[in-house]
VEXDREN-2710 file (C-alpha; in Angstrom, 1 decimal):
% VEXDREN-2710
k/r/px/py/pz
1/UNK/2.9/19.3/84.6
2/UNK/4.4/16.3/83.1
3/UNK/8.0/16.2/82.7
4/UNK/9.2/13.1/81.9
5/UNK/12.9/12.2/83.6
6/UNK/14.4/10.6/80.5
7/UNK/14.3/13.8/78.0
8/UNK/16.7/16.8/77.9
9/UNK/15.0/20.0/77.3
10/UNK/16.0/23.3/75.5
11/UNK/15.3/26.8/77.4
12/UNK/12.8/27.3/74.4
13/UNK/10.3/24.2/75.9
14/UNK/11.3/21.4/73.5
15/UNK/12.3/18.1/73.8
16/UNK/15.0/15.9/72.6
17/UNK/15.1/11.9/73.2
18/UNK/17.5/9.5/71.3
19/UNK/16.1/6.6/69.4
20/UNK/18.8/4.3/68.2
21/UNK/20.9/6.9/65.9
22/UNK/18.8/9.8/65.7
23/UNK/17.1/12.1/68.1
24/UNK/13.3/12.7/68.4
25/UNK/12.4/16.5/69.3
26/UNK/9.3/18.1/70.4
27/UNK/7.4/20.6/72.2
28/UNK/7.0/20.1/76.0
29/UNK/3.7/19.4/78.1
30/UNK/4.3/22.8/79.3
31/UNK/4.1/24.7/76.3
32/UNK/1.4/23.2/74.9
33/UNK/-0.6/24.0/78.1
34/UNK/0.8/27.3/77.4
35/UNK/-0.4/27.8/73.8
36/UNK/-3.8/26.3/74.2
37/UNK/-5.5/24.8/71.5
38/UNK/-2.8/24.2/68.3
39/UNK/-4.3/24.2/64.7
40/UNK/-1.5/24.2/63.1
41/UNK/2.3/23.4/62.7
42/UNK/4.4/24.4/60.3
43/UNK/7.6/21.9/59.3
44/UNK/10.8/22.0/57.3
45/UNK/12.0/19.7/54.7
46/UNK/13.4/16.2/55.2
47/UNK/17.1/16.8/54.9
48/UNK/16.9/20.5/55.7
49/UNK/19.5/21.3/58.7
50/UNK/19.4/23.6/61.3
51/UNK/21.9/25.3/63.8
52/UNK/21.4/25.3/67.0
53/UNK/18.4/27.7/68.4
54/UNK/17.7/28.1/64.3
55/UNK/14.2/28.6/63.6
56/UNK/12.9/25.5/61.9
57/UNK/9.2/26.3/61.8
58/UNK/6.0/27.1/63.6
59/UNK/3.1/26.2/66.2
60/UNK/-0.1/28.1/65.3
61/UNK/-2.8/28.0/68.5
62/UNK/-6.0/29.7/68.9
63/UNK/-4.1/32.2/70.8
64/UNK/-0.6/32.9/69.1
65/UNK/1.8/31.7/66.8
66/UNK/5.1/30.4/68.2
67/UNK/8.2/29.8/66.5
68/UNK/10.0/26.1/66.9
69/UNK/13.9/26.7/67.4
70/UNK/16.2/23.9/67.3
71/UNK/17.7/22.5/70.8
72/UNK/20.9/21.0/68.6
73/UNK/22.0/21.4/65.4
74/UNK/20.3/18.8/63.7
75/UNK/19.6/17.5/59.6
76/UNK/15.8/16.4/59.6
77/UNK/15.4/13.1/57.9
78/UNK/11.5/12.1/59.0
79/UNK/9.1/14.4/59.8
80/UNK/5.9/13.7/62.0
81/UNK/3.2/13.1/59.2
82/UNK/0.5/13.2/61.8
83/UNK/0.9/16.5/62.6
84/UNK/-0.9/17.5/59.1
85/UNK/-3.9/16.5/59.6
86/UNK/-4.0/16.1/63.2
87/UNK/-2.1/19.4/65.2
88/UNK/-4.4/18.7/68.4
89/UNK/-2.1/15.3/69.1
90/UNK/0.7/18.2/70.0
91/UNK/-1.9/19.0/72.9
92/UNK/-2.9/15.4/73.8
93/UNK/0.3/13.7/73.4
94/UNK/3.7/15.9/73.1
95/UNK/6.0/13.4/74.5
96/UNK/4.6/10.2/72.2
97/UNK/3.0/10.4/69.3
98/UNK/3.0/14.5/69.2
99/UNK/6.9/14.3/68.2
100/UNK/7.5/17.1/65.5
101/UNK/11.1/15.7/63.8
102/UNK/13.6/13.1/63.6
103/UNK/17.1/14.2/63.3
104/UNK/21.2/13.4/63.0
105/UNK/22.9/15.7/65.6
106/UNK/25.4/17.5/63.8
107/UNK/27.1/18.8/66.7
108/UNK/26.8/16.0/69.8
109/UNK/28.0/18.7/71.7
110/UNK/24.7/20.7/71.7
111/UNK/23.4/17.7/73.8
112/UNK/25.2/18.4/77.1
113/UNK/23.8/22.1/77.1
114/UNK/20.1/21.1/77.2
115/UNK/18.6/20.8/80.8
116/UNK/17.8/17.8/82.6
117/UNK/14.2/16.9/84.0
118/UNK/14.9/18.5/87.1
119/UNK/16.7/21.4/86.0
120/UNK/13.6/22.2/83.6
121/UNK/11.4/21.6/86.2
122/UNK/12.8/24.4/88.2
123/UNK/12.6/26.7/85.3
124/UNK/8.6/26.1/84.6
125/UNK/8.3/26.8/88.4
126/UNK/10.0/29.8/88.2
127/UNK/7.7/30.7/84.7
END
């Protein structure tokens, strides 16, 4: 399972990684593996904002559907355009060009709560 060192993850398997201002987020290695094939992703607005752990859309697999929840409180200004006609890259590459949003934090503080590599590594084991 890939778990790259320089993210911080939520408890809900995403991904947050700061780039310049903003923050990318996504879903981790591990729960794509765990959804199986995704055909579809559902995605707010540009400039929509979210609260922490607020539902901000969907991952549809062959399997399940799977709601997306925020890992910090967060306005969306770029969304992954890829991901429209191209779901599967979630699968084949959720740490680089499977990224779901771009956001502002709107509450910095949300940052220090998520879990470092090692830390979420420990709770996939335990999954």
């Amino acid at each position: 399972m890939n778990i790259p060192e320089t993210l911080k993850y939520s408890s809900d398997d995403e991904w947050v990684k700061k780039d310049g201002d903003t923050y990318l987020i996504g879903i981790t290695d591990f729960a794509q593996d765990q959804l199986g094939d995704i055909v579809f992703v559902e995605l707010p607005e540009v400039g929509d904002e979210f609260e922490k752990d607020g539902g901000y859309g969907s991952v549809e697999s062959v399997k399940t559907v799977s709601d997306l929840l925020a890992p910090i409180a967060c306005k969306v200004v770029e969304i992954n355009p890829a991901l429209e006609d191209a779901p599967e890259t979630l699968n084949s590459d959720p740490y680089g060009e499977g990224w779901i949003l771009k956001v502002e934090a709107t509450n910095e503080a949300d940052l220090d709560e998520l879990l470092s590599s090692e830390d979420y590594q420990k709770r996939v084991d335990e999954a």
